[in-house]
C-alpha positions in Angstrom: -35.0 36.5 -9.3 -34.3 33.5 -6.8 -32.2 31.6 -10.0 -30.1 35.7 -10.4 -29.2 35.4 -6.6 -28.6 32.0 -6.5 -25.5 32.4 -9.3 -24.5 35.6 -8.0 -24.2 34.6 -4.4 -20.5 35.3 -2.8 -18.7 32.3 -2.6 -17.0 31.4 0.8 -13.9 33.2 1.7 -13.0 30.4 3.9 -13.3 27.6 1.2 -11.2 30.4 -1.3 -8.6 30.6 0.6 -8.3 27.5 2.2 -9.8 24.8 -0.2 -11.5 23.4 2.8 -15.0 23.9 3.6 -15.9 25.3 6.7 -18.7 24.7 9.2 -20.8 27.1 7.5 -20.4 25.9 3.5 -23.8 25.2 2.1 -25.7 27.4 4.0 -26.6 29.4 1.2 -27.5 26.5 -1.2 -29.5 25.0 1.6 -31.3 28.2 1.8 -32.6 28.5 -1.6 -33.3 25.1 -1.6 -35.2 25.4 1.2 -36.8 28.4 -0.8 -37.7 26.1 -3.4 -39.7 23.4 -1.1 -36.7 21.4 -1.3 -36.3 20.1 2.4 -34.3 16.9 1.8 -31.9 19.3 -0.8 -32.1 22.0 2.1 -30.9 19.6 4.8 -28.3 17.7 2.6 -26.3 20.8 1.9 -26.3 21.5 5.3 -28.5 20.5 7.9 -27.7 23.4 10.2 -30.1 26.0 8.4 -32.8 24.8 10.3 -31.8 25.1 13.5 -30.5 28.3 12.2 -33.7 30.1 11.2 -35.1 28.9 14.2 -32.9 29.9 16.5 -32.7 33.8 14.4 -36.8 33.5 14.8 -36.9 32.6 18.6 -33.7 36.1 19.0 -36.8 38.1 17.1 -39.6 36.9 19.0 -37.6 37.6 22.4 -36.4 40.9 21.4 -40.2 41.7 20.9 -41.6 40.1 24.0 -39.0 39.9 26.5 -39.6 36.2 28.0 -38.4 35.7 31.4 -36.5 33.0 30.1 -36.1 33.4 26.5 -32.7 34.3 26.7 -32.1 31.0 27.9 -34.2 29.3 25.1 -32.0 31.7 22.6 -28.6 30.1 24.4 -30.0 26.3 24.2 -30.7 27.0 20.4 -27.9 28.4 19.9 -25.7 25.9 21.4 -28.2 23.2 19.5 -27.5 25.3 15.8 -23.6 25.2 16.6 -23.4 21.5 17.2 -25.3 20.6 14.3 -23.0 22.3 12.3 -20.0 20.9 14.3 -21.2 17.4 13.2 -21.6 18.1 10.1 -18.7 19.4 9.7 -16.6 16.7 11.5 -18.9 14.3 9.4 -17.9 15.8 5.9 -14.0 16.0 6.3 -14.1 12.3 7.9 -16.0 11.4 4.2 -13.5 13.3 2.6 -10.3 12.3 4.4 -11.9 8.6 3.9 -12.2 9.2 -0.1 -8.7 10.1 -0.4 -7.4 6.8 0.9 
């Protein structure tokens, strides 16, 4: 079932349209890598998952038990998911700008 949803996923509409990938591109190969044990494929295809599930975990856990200051933890992972995927970002069209010259 993992290899069906893995070839049926939905490709990026950003990347369709644009040709570009965006912050988010490889998110979904990262998952089911991740899926298959395959941390170093996980994080190459985009290093953000991580920060990503835990950040979703922590908004679960805090729903469910209302820490003082868990919104605050939510905000700093948060912030801590979107940079990561900033960088990476940033990091991948500088490799790709650099390739082209």
């Amino acid at each position: 079932m993992l290899e069906w949803l893995q070839n049926n996923a939905p490709a990026c509409m950003f990347k369709v349209l644009t040709g570009i990938d965006c912050p988010g591109c490889g998110m979904t190969r990262a998952f089911f890598a991740l899926l298959r044990g395959d941390l170093m494929g996980s994080l190459a295809y985009n290093p953000a998952l991580i920060p990503f599930l835990l950040t979703v975990t922590a908004l679960f856990i805090q729903l469910k038990i209302k820490h003082p200051k868990g919104g605050l933890y939510i905000i700093w992972l948060f912030s801590l998911t979107s940079a990561v995927a900033m960088i990476n970002f940033a990091v991948k069209q500088y490799l790709l700008i650099s390739a082209l010259h």
